[in-house]
MITIFI-661705 format. One line per 10 residues: number of its first residue (from 1); for each residue x, z, y of N, C-alpha, C. Coordinates in Angstrom, 1 decimal. Each point is the difference from the previous one (the first is absolute). Layout:
NUM = X/Z/Y/X/Z/Y/X/Z/Y | ...
***
This chain:
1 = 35.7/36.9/66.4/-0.6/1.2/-0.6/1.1/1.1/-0.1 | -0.5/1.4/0.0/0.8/1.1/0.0/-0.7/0.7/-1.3 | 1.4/0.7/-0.5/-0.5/1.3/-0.8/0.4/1.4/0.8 | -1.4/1.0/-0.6/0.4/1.0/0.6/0.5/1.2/-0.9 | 1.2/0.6/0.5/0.5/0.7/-0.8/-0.9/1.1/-0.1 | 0.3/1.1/-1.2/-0.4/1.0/0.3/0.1/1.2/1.1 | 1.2/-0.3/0.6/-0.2/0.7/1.2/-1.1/-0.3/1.0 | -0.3/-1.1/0.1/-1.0/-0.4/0.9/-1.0/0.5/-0.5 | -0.4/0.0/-1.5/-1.2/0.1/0.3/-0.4/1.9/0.0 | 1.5/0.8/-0.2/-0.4/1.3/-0.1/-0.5/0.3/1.4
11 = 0.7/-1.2/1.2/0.0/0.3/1.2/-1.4/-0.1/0.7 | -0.6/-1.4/-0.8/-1.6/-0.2/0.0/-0.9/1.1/-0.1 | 0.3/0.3/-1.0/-0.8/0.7/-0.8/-0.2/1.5/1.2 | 1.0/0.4/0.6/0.0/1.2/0.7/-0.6/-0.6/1.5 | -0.3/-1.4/0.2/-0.4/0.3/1.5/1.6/-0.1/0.6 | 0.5/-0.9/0.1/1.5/-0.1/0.7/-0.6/-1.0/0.7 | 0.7/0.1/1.5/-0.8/-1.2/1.0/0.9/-1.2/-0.2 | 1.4/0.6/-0.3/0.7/-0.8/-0.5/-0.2/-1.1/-0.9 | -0.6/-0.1/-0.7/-0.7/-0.4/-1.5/-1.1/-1.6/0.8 | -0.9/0.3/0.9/-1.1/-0.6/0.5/0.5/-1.4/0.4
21 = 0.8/-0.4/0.8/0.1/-1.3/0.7/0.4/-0.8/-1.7 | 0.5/0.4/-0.8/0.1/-0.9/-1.4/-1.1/0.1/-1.1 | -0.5/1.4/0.2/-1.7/0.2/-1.0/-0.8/-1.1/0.5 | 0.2/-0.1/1.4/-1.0/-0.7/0.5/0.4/-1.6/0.7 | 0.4/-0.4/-0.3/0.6/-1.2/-0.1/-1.2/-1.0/-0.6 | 0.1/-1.8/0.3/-1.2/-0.2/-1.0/0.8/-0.9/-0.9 | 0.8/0.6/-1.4/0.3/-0.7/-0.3/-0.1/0.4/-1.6 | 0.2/0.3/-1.3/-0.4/0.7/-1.3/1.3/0.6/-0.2 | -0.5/1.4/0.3/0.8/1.7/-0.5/0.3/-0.5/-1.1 | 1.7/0.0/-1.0/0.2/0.1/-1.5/0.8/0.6/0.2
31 = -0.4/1.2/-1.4/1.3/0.8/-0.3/0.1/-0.6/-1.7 | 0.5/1.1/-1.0/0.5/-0.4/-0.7/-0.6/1.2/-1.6 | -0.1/0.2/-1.3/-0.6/0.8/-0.5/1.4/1.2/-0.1 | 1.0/-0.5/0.5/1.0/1.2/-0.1/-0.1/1.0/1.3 | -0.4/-0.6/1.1/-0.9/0.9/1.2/-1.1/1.0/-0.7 | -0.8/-0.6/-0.4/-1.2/0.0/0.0/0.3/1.6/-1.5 | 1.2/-0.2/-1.0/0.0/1.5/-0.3/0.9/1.0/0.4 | 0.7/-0.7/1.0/0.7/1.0/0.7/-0.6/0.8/0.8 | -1.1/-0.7/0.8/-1.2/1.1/0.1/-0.7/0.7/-0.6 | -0.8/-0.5/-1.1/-0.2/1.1/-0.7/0.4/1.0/-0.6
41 = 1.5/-0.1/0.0/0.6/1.0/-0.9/0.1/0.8/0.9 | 0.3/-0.3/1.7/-0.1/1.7/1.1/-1.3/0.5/-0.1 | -1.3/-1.1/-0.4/-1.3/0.8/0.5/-0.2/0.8/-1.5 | 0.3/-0.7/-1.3/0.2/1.2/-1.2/0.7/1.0/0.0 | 1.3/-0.3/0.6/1.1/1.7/0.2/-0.7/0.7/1.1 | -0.7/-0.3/0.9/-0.4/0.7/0.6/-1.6/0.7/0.0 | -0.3/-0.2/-1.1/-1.7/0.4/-0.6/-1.0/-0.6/1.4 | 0.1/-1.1/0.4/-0.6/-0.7/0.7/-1.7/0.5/-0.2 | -1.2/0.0/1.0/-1.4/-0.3/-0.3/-0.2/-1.1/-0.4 | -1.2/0.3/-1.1/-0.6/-1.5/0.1/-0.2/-0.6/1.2
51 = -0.8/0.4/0.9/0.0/-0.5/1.0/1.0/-0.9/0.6 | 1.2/1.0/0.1/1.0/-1.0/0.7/0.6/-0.7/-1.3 | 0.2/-0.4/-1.2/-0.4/-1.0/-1.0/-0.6/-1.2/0.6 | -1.3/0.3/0.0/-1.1/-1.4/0.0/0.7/0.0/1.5 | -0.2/0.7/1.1/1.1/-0.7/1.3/1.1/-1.2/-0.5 | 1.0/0.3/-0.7/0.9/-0.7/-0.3/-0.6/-1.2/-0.6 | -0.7/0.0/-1.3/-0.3/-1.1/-0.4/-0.7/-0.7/0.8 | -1.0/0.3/1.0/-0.2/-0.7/1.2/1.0/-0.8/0.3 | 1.3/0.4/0.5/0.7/-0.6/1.0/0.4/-1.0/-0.7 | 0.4/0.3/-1.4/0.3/-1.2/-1.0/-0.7/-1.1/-0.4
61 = -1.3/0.4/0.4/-1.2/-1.0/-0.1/0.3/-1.1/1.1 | 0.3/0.3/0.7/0.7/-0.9/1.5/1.0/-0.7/0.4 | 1.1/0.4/-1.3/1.3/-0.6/-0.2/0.1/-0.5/-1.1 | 0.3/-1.6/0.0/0.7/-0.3/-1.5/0.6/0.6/-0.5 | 0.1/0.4/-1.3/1.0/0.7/-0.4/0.7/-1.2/-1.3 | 1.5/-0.5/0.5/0.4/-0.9/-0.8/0.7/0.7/-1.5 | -0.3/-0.7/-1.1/0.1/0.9/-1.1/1.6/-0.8/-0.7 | 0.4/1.2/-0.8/1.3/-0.5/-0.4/0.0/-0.4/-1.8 | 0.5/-1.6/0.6/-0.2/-0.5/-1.1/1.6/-0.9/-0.3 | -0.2/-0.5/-1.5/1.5/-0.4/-0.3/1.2/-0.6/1.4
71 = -1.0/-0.7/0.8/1.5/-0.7/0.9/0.4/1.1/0.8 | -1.2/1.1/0.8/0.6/1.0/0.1/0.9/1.1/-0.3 | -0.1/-0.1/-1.4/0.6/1.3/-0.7/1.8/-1.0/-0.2 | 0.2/-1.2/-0.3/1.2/-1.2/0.2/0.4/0.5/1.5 | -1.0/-0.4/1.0/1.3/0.5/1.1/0.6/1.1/0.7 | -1.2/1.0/-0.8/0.4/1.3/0.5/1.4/-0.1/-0.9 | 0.0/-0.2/-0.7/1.1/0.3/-1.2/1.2/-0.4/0.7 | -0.2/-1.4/0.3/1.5/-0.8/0.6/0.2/0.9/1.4 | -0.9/0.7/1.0/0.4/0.7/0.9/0.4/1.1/-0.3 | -0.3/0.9/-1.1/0.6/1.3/-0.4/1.5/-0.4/-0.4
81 = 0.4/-1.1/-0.6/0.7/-0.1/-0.8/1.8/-0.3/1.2 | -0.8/-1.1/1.1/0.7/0.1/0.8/0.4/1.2/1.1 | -0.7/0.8/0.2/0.2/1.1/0.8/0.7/0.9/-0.6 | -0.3/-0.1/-1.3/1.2/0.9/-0.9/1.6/-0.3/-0.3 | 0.1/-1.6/0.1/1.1/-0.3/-0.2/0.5/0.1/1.8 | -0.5/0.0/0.7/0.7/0.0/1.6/-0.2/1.9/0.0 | -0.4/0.6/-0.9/0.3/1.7/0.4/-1.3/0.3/1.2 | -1.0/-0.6/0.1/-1.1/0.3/0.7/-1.0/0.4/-0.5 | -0.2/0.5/-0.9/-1.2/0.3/-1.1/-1.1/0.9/1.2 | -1.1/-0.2/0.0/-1.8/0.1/0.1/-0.8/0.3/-0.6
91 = -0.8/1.1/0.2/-1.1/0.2/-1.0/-0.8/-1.2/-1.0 | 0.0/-0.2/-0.9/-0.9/-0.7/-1.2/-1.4/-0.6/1.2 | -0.6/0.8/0.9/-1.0/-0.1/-0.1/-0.4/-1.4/1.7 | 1.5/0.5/0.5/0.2/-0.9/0.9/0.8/-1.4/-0.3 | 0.4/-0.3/-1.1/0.7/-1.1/-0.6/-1.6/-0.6/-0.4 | -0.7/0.7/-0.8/-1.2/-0.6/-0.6/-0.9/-0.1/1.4 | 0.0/0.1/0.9/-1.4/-0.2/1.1/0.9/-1.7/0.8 | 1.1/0.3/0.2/0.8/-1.4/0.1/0.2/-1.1/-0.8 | 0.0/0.3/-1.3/0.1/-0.9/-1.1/-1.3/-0.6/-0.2 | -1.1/0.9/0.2/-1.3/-0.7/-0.1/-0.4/-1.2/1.2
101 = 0.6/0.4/1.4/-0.6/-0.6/1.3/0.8/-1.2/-0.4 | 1.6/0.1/-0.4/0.3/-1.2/-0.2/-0.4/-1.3/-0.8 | 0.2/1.0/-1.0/-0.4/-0.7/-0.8/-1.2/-1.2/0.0 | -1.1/0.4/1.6/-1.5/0.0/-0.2/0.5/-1.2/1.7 | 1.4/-0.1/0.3/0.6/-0.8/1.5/-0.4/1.2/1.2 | -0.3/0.7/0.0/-0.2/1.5/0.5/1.2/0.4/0.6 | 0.4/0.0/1.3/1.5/0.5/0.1/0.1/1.5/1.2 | -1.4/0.1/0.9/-0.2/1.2/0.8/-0.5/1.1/-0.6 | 0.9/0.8/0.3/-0.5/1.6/-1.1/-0.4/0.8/1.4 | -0.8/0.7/0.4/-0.7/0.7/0.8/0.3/1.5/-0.2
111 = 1.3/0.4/0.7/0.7/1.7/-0.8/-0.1/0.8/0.9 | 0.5/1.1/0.4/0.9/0.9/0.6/1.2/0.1/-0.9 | 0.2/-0.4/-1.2/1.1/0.4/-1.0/1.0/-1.6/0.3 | 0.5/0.0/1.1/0.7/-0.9/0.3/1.4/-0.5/-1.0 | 0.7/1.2/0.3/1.1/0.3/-0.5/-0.1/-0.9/-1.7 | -0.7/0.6/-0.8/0.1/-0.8/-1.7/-0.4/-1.5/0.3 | -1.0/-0.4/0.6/-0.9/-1.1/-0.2/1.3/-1.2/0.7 | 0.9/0.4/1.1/0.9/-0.9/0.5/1.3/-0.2/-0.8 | 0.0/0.7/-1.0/1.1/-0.5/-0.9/-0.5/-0.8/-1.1 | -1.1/-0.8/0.1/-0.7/-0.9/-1.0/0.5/-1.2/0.5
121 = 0.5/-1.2/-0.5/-0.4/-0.9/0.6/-1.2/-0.7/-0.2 | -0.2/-1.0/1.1/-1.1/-0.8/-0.2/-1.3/1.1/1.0 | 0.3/1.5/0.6/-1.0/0.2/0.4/-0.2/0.5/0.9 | -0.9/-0.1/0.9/0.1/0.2/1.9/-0.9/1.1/-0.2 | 0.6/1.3/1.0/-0.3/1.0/0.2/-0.5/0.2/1.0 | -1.9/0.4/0.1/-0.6/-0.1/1.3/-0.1/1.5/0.2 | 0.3/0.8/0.7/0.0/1.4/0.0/-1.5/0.4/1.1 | -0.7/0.8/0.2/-1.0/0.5/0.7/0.8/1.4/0.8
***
């Protein structure tokens, strides 16, 4: 199993052809509920339509969205904690989308955002 970052799915979401050979895969799409408001927070800053709203929740209808719960919120912790003491510090939001997959034996993160997600350990970076 793979999680998909939010880059992927901004990349979905736009029709990227790039995006298709893993949308469409037959295997179960998971992302994570820290994806899942990192999008909404571009389609709120950006006064999104309803329309393209219920689009989105669509697509979320189609993907697990794995939710963050205590062993998640434990290993995001231990990964922020270590990237800070090695001077590699990462957005909050990409510590928490890894800390969840692991936490969950989850180790492929589905990015373009290569660069942060490879200074994790424990996590394989499938790029599109």
């Amino acid at each position: 199993m793979k999680v998909l970052d939010t880059s992927f799915l901004i990349d979905l979401m736009h029709g990227d052809p790039k995006t298709k050979p893993i949308a469409e895969l037959n295997e179960i799409l998971l992302t994570t509920q820290i994806n899942m408001y990192e999008i909404m927070v571009g389609l709120f800053y950006k006064n999104m339509k309803p329309s393209k709203l219920l689009q989105i929740q669509e697509m979320f209808e189609n993907i697990r969205v794995l939710p963050l719960d205590e062993n998640g919120i434990m290993r995001s912790a231990e990964i922020s904690a270590n990237l800070i003491k090695r001077g590699e510090i990462i957005e909050d939001c990409d510590c928490l989308t890894a800390g969840i997959a692991l936490s969950r034996g989850i180790s492929t993160i589905v990015t373009a955002n290569k660069k942060h997600f490879q200074r994790i350990k424990g996590i394989t970076v499938e790029s599109y």
